[in-house]
C-alpha positions in Angstrom: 84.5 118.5 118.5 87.9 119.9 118.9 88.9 123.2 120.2 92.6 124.9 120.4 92.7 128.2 122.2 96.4 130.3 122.4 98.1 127.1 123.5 102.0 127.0 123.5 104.6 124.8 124.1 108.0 125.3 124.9 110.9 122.7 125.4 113.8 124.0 126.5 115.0 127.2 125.5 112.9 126.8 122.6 109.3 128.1 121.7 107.6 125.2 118.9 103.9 126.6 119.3 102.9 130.2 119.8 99.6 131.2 120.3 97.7 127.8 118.3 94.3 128.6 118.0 91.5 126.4 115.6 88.2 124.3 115.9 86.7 121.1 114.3 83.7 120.3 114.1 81.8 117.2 113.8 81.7 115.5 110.8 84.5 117.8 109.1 87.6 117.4 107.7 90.4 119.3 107.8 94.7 119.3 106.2 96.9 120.4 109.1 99.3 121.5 106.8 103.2 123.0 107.3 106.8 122.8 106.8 108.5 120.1 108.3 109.7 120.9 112.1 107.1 123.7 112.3 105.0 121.1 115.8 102.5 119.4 113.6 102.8 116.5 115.1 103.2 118.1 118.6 99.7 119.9 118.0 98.3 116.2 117.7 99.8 115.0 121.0 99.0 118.1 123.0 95.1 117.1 122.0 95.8 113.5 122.5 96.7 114.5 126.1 100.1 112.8 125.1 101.8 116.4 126.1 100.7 119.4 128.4 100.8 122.4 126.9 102.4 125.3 128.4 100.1 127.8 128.6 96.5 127.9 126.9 93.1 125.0 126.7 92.3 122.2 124.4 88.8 120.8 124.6 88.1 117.8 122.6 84.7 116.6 122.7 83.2 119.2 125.0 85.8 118.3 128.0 88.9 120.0 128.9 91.8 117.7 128.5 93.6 120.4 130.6 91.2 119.9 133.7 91.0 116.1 133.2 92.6 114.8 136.8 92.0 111.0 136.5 93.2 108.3 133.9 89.4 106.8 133.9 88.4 110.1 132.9 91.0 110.5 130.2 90.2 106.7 128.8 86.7 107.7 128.3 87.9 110.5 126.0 90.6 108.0 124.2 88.4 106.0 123.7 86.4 107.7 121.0 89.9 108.9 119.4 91.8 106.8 116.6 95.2 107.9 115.7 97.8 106.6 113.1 101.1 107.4 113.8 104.1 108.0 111.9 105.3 105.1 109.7 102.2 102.7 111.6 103.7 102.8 115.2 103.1 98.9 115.1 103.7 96.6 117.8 106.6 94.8 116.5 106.1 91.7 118.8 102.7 91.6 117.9 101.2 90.0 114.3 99.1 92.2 112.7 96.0 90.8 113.5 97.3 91.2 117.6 97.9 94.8 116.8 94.2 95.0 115.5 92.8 93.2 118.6 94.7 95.1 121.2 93.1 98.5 120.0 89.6 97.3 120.3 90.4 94.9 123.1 91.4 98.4 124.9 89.3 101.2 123.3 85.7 98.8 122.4 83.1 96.5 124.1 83.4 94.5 120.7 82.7 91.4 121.3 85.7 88.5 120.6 83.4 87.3 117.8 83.3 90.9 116.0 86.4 91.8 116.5 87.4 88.8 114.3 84.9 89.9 111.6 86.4 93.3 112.1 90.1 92.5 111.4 89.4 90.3 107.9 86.6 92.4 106.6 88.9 95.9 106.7 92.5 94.3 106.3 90.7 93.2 102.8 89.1 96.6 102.4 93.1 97.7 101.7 93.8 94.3 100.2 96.5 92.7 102.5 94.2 90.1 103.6 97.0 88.1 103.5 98.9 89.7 106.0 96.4 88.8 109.4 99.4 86.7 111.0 102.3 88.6 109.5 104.6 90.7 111.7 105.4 94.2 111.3 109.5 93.6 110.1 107.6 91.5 107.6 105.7 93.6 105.8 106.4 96.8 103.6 106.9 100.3 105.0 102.9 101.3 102.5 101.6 98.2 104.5 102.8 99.1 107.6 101.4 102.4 107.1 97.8 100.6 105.9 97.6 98.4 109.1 98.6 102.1 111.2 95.5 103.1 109.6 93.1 100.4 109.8 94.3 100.2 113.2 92.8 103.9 114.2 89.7 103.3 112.2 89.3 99.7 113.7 87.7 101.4 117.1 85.0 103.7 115.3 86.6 106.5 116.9 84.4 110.0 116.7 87.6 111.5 116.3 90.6 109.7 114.1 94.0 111.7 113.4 96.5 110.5 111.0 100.2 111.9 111.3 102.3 111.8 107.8 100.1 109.5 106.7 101.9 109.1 103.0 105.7 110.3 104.3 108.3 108.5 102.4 105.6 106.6 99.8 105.9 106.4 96.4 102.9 108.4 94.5 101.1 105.3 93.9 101.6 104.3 96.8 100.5 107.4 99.1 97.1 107.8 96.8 96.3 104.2 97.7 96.4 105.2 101.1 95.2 108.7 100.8 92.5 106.7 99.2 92.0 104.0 101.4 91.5 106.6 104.7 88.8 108.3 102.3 87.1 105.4 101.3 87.1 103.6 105.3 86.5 106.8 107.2 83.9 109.6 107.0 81.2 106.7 107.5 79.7 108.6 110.4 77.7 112.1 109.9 79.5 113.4 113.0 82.9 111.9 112.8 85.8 114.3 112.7 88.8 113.8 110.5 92.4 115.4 110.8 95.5 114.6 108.7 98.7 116.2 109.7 101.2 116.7 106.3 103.9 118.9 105.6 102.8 117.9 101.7 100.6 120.1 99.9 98.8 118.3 97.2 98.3 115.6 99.7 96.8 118.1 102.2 94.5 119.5 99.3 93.1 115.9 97.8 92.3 115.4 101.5 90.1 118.3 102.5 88.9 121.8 101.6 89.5 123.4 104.9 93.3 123.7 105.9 95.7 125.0 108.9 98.4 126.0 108.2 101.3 126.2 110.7 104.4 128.3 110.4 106.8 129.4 112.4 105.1 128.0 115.5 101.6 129.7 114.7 98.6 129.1 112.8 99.2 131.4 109.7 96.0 130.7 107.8 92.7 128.6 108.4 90.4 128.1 105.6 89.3 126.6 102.1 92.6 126.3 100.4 91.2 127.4 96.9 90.6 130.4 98.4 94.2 130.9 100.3 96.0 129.9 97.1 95.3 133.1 95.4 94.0 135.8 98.0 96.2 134.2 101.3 99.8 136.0 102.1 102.9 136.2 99.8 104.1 133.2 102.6 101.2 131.3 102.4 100.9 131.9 98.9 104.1 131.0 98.2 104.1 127.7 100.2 100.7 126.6 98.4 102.0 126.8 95.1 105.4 126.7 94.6 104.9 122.4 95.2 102.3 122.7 92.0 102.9 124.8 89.5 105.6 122.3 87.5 102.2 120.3 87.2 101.4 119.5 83.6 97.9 121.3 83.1 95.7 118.4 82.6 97.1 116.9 86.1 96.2 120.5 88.0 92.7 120.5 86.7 92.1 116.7 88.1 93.0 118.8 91.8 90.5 121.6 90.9 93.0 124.2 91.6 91.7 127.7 91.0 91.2 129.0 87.5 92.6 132.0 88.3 95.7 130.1 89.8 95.9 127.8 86.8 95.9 130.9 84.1 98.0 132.7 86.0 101.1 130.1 85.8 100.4 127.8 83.2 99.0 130.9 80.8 101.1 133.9 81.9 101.8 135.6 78.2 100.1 133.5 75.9 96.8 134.7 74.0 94.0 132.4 74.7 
C-alpha cells in the first residue's frame, strides 16, 4: 500500500530525514512513533505528495508519487487518502458540517443525499451531533480534533493518516479519540491505517507494529512487545522510560511484556 525507500529531505543547511525506509500493507496498522522534531510529520507529507523528497521513492498504492507529472493523476491518488492534521486543520470560515461536505464534495461521487446521511450518522458516532452548524472557534480543541478525524474517515479513504492525533488532550480525552479512530476506521479488510505520535502508550494502544524515528532515521520497525525488551539501549530506553511509573494493574491493561513488567515493577522482591 505504502512504500518508503532511502528517502531524505533536507531544508536548508539541515538534514531532517536520512535514509527513511518502511512498508504498509493493506489492511494494517501501524504507530509512527518518535521524539518530537525528529520529521514525523514531514514523513506524512512527503507521502501525501505535500513535499518532494530530496533524494529517494515513495509509492503509495502501487504508483510513484515521485514520477506522478499531472495534478489529475495525483487527485486520483488523494482521493483514496484521508488525513487528519494536527489540532483538526478545520476550515475556520466553514461550519462543521461545510468542512464535512467539502471533503467528499472533492474526494467522492457521494451523492448530495448521502453525504447528508454521512455527516449526522458519524458526527453522532463521536457524539457532537450537536455541533453540525457550529464553527471551528466554537468548539473545543478534543472536538476540533473529532471533526479532523471524522473528516478523513468521511471519504472511505484506502489509506487514512492521523498526525498527533491526541497532542495536548487530557487522558480522557485522547482515549475517546484514540477510541473513536478505532471504533470508525479499520471497517475495510484492505484499508491501511497510520498514526504519527511522539507518545508512547498512545502509539502502543494503537497498533502492534511500530516505526520508530530518531535522529532523522528509522531506528526500529516491528511489534513493540518485542522492541521493548530485545530493541537497543535507545530504543529501549525511549519505550519504557514513559511507563514504568505505571501502577502494575494499569501496565497489564496495555499487555506490556511480562518480562518487561517483572523486570521494573519486581526487581528484588521474592515472588
Amino acid at each position: 500500500m505504502i512504500h518508503l525507500k532511502s528517502v531524505t529531505k533536507s531544508f536548508g543547511n539541515e538534514e531532517l530525514l536520512k535514509d527513511i525506509t518502511f512498508s504498509v500493507e493493506a489492511g494494517e496498522r501501524i504507530s509512527l512513533l518518535g521524539p518530537g522534531g525528529c520529521g514525523k510529520t514531514t514523513v506524512l507529507k512527503i507521502i501525501l505528495g505535500l513535499l518532494t523528497p530530496d533524494s529517494g521513492s515513495v509509492t503509495v498504492m502501487g504508483r510513484d508519487v515521485g514520477t506522478m507529472t499531472s495534478d489529475t493523476e495525483k487527485r486520483q491518488i488523494l482521493r483514496k487518502v484521508g488525513m487528519a492534521f494536527q489540532q483538526g486543520a478545520l476550515f475556520d470560515f466553514m461550519t462543521v458540517r461545510d468542512n464535512l461536505f467539502f471533503a467528499m464534495e472533492h474526494m467522492t461521487d457521494f451523492s448530495r443525499e448521502e453525504m447528508d446521511k454521512r455527516v449526522k450518522s458519524l458526527l453522532q458516532a463521536v457524539k457532537i451531533g450537536r455541533t453540525e452548524y457550529q464553527y471551528p472557534f466554537e468548539l473545543s480543541g478534543g472536538m476540533q480534533r473529532r471533526v479532523g478525524i471524522v473528516r478523513a474517515l468521511a471519504t472511505d479513504p484506502v489509506v487514512a493518516f492521523f498526525d498527533e492525533p491526541t497532542a495536548g488532550l487530557d487522558p480522557v480525552t485522547s482515549t475517546i479519540i484514540l477510541n473513536m479512530i478505532r471504533d470508525l476506521a479499520g471497517k475495510t479488510a484492505d484499508q491501511a491505517l497510520v498514526v504519527a505520535t511522539s507518545n508512547v502508550e498512545i502509539a502502543i494502544r494503537f497498533a502492534e507494529r511500530v516505526v520508530i524515528i530518531h535522529d532523522g532515521r528509522v531506528v526500529a520497525d516491528g511489534p513493540w512487545k518485542e522492541l521493548i525488551v530485545s530493541g537497543s539501549d535507545w530504543v529501549k530506553h525511549f519505550l519504557s522510560v514513559r511507563l514504568i511509573g505505571l501502577d502494575e494493574e494499569y501496565a497489564r491493561e496495555l499487555h506490556l511484556p511480562e518480562a518487561f513488567i517483572d523486570q521494573h515493577w519486581h526487581a528484588g522482591t521474592s515472588r
